[in-house]
PyMOL CGO cylinders between C-alpha atoms (Angstrom):
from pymol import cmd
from pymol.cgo import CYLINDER

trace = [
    CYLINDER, 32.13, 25.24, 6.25, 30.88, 22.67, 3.89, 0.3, 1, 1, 1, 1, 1, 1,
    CYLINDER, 30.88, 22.67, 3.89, 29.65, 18.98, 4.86, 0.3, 1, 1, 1, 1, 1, 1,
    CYLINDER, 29.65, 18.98, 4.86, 31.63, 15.98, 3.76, 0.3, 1, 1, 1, 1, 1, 1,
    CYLINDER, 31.63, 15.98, 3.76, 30.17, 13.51, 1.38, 0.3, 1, 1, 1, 1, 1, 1,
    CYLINDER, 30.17, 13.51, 1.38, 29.50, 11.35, 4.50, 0.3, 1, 1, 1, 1, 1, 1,
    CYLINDER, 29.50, 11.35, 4.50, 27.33, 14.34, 6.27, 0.3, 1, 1, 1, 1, 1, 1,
    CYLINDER, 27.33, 14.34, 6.27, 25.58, 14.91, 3.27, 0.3, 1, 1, 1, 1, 1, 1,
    CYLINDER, 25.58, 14.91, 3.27, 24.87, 11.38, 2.81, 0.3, 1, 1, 1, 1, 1, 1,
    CYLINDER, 24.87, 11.38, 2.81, 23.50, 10.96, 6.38, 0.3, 1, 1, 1, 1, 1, 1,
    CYLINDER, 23.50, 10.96, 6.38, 21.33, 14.30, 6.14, 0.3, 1, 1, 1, 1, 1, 1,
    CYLINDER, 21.33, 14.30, 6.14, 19.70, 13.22, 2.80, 0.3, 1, 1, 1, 1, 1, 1,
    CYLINDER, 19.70, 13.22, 2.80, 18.69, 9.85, 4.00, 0.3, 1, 1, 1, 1, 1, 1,
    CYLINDER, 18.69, 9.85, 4.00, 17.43, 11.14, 7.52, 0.3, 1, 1, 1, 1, 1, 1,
    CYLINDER, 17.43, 11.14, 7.52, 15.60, 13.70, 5.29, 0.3, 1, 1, 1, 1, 1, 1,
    CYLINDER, 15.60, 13.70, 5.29, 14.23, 10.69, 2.95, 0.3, 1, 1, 1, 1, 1, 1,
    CYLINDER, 14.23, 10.69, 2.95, 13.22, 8.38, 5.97, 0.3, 1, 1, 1, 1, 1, 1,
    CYLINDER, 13.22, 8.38, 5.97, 11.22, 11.75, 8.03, 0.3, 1, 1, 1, 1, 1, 1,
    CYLINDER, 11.22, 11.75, 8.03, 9.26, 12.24, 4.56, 0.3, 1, 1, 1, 1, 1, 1,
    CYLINDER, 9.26, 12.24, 4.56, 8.53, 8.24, 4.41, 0.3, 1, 1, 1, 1, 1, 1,
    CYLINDER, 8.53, 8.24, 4.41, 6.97, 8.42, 8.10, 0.3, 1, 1, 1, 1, 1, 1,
    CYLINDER, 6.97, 8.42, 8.10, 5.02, 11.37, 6.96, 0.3, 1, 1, 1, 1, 1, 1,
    CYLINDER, 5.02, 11.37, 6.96, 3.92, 10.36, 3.47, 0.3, 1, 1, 1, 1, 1, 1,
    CYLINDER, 3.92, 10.36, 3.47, 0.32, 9.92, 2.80, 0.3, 1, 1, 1, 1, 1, 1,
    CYLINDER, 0.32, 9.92, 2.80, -0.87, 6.57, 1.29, 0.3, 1, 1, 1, 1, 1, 1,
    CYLINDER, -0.87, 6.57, 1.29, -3.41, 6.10, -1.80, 0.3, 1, 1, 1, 1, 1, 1,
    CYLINDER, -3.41, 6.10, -1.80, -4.63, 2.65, -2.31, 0.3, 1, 1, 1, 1, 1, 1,
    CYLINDER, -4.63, 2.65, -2.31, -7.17, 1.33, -3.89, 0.3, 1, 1, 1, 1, 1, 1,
    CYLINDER, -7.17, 1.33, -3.89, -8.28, -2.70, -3.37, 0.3, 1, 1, 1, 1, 1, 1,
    CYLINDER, -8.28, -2.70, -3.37, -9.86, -4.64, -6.05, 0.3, 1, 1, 1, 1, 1, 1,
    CYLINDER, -9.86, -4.64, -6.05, -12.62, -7.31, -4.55, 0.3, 1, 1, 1, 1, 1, 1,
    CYLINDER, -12.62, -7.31, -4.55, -15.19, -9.70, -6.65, 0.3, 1, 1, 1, 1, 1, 1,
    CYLINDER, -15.19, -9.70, -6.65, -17.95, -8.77, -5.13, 0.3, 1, 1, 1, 1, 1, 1,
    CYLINDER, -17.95, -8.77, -5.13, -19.56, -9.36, -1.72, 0.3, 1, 1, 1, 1, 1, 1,
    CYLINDER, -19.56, -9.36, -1.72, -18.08, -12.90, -1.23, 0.3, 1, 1, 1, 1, 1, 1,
    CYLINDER, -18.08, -12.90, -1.23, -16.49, -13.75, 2.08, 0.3, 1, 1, 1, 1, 1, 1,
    CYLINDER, -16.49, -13.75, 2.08, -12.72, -13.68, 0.75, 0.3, 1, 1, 1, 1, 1, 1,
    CYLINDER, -12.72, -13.68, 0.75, -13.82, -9.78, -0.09, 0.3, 1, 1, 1, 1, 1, 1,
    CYLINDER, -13.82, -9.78, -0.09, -15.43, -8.46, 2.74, 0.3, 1, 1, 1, 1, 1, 1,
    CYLINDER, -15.43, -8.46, 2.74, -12.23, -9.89, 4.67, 0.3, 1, 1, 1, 1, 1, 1,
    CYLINDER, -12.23, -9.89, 4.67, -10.12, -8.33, 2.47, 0.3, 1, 1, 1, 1, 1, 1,
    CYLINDER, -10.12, -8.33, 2.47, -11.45, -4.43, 2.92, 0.3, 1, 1, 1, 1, 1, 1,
    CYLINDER, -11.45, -4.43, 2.92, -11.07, -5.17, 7.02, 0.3, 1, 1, 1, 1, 1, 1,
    CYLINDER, -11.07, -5.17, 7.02, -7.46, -6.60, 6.75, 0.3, 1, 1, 1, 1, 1, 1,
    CYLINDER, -7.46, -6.60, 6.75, -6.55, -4.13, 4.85, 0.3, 1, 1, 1, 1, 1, 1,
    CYLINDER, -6.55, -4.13, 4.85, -8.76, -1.32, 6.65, 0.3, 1, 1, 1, 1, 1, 1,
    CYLINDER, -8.76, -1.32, 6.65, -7.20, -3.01, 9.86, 0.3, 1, 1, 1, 1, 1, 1,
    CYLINDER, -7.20, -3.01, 9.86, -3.74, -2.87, 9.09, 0.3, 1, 1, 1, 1, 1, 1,
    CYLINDER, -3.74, -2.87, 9.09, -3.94, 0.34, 7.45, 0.3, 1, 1, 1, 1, 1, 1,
    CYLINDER, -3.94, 0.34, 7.45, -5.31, 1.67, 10.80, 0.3, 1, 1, 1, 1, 1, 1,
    CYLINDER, -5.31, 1.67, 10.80, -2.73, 0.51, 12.60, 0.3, 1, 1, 1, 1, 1, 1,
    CYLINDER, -2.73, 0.51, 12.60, 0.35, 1.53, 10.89, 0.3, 1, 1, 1, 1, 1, 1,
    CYLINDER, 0.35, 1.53, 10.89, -0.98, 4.35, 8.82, 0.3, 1, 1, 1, 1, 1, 1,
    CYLINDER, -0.98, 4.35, 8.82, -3.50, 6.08, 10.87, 0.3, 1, 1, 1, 1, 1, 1,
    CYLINDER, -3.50, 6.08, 10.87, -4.65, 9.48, 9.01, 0.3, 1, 1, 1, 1, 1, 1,
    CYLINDER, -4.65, 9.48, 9.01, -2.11, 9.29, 6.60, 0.3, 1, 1, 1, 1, 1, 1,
    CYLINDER, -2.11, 9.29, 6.60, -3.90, 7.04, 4.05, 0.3, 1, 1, 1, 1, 1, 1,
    CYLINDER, -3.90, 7.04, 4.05, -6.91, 7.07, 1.25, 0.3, 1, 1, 1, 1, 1, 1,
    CYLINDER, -6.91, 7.07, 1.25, -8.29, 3.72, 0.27, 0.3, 1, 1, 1, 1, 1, 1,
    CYLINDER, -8.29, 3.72, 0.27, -10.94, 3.35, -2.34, 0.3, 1, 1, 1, 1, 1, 1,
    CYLINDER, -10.94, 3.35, -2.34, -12.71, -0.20, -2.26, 0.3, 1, 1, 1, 1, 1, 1,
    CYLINDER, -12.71, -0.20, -2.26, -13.51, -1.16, -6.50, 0.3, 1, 1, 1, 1, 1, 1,
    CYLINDER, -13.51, -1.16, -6.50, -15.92, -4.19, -6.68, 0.3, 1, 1, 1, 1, 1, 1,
    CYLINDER, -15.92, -4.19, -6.68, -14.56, -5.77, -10.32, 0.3, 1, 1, 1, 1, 1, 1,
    CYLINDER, -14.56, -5.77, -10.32, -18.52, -6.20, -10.79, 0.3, 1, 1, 1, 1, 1, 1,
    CYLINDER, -18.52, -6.20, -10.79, -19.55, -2.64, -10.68, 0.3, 1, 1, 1, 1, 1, 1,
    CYLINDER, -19.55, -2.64, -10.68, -17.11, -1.15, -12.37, 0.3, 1, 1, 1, 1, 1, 1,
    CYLINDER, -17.11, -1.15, -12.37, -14.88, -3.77, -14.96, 0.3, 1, 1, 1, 1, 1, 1,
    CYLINDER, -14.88, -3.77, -14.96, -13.74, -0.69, -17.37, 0.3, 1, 1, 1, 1, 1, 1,
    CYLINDER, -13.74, -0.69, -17.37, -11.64, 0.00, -14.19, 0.3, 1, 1, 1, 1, 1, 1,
    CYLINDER, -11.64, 0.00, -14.19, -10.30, -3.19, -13.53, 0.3, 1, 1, 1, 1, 1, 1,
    CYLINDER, -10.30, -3.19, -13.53, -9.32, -3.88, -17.17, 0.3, 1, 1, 1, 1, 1, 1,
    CYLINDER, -9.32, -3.88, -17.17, -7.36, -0.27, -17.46, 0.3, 1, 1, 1, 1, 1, 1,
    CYLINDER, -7.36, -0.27, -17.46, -5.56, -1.48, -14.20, 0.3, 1, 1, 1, 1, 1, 1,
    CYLINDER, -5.56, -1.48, -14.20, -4.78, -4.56, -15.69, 0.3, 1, 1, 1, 1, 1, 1,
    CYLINDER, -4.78, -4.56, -15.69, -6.45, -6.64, -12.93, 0.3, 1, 1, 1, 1, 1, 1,
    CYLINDER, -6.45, -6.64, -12.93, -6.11, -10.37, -13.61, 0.3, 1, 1, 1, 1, 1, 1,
    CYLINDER, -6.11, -10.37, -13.61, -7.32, -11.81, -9.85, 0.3, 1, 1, 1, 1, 1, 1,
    CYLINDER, -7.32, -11.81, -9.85, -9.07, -10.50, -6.59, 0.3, 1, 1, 1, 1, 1, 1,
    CYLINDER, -9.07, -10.50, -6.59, -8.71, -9.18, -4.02, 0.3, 1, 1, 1, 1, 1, 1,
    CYLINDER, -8.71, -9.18, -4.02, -5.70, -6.96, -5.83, 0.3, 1, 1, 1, 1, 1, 1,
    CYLINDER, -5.70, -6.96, -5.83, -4.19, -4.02, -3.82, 0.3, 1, 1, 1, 1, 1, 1,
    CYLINDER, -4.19, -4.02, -3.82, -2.77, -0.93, -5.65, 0.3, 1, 1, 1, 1, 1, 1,
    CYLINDER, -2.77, -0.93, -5.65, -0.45, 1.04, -4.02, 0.3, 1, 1, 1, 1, 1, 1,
    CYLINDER, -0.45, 1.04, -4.02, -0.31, 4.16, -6.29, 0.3, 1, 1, 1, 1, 1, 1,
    CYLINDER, -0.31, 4.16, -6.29, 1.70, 6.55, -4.23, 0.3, 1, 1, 1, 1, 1, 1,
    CYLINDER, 1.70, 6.55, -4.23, 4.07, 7.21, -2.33, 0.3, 1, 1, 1, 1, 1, 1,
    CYLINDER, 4.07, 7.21, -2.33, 5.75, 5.86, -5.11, 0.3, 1, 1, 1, 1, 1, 1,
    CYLINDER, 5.75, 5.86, -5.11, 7.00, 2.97, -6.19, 0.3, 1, 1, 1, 1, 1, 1,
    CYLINDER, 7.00, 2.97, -6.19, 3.56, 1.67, -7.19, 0.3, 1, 1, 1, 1, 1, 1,
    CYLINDER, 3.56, 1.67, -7.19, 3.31, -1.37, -5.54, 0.3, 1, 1, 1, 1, 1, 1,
    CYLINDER, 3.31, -1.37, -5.54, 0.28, -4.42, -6.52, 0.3, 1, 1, 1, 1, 1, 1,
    CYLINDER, 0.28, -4.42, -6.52, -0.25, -7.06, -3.63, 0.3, 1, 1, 1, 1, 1, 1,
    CYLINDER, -0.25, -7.06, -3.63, -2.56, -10.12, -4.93, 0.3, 1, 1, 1, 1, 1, 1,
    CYLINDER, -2.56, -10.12, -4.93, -4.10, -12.69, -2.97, 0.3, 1, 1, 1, 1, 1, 1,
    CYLINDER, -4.10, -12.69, -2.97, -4.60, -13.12, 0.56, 0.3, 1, 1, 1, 1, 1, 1,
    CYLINDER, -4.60, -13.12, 0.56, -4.71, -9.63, 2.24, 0.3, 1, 1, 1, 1, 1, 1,
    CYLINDER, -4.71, -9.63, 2.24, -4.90, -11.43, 6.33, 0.3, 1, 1, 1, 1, 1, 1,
    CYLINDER, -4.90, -11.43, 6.33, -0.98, -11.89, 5.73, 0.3, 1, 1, 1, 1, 1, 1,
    CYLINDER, -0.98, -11.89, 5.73, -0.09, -8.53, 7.94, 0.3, 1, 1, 1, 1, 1, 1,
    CYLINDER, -0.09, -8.53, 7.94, 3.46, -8.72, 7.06, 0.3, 1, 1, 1, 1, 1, 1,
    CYLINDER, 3.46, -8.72, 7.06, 3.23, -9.71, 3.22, 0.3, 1, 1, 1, 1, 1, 1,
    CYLINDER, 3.23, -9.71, 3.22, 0.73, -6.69, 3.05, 0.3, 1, 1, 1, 1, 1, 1,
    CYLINDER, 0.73, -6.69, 3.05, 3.32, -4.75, 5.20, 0.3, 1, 1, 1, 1, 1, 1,
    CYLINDER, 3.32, -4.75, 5.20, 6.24, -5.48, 2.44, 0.3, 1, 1, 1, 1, 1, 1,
    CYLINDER, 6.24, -5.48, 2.44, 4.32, -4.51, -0.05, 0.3, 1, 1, 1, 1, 1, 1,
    CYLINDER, 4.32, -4.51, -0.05, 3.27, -0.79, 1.35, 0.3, 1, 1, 1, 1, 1, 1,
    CYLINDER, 3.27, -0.79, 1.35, 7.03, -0.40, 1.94, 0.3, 1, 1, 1, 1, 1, 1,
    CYLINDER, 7.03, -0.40, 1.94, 6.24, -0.32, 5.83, 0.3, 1, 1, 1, 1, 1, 1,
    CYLINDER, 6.24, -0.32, 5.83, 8.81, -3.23, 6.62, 0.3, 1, 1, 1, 1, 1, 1,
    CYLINDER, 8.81, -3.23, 6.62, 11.97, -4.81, 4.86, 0.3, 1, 1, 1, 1, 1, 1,
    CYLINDER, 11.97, -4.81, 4.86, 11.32, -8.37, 3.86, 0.3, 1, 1, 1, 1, 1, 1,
    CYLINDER, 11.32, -8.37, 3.86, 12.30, -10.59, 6.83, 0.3, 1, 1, 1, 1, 1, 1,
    CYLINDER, 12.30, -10.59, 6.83, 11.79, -8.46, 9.40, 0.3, 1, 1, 1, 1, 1, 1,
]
cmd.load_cgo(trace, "trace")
């Protein structure tokens, strides 16, 4: 017997949300340096990344400083900048990273207005 559209439908996005709770995150967070604003980024994120993605998730921590080649290849205009590189879409979240659930939109880890 073959499934109906519907079935199909229903298995294919049940498929699509198990590999979402199971994919692993790659970030990487542009800071300017040592500054306060930056070392308060890495923990929000670090925090919040804990929290909703714990042992699923690389983040590497680029000071715009130390390495600028990197920054201007990512196209980096302001810090703290967070790359979300995979699971795809690639996602960039500027500015304040202590907003939990603006950071949580942008990893695709809530809907807007939830």
């Amino acid at each position: 017997m073959s499934k109906s559209k519907s079935e199909k439908s229903l298995s294919d996005f049940e498929h699509a949300a198990a590999e979402r709770a199971n994919a692993r995150y790659v970030l990487r967070l542009y800071v300017a340096g040592l500054t306060p604003r930056s070392v308060s980024a890495v923990e929000s994120v670090k925090q919040t990344c804990e929290e909703h993605l714990e042992g699923r998730y690389e983040l590497e921590v680029v000071n715009l400083y130390d390495q600028p080649t990197l920054a201007k290849g990512e196209q980096i205009i302001a810090a703290p900048t967070l790359i979300k590189k995979l699971p795809l879409p690639l996602r960039r979240i500027i500015g304040d990273m202590a907003d939990t659930q603006k950071l949580l939109v942008g990893l695709d880890l809530r809907e807007k207005g939830e």
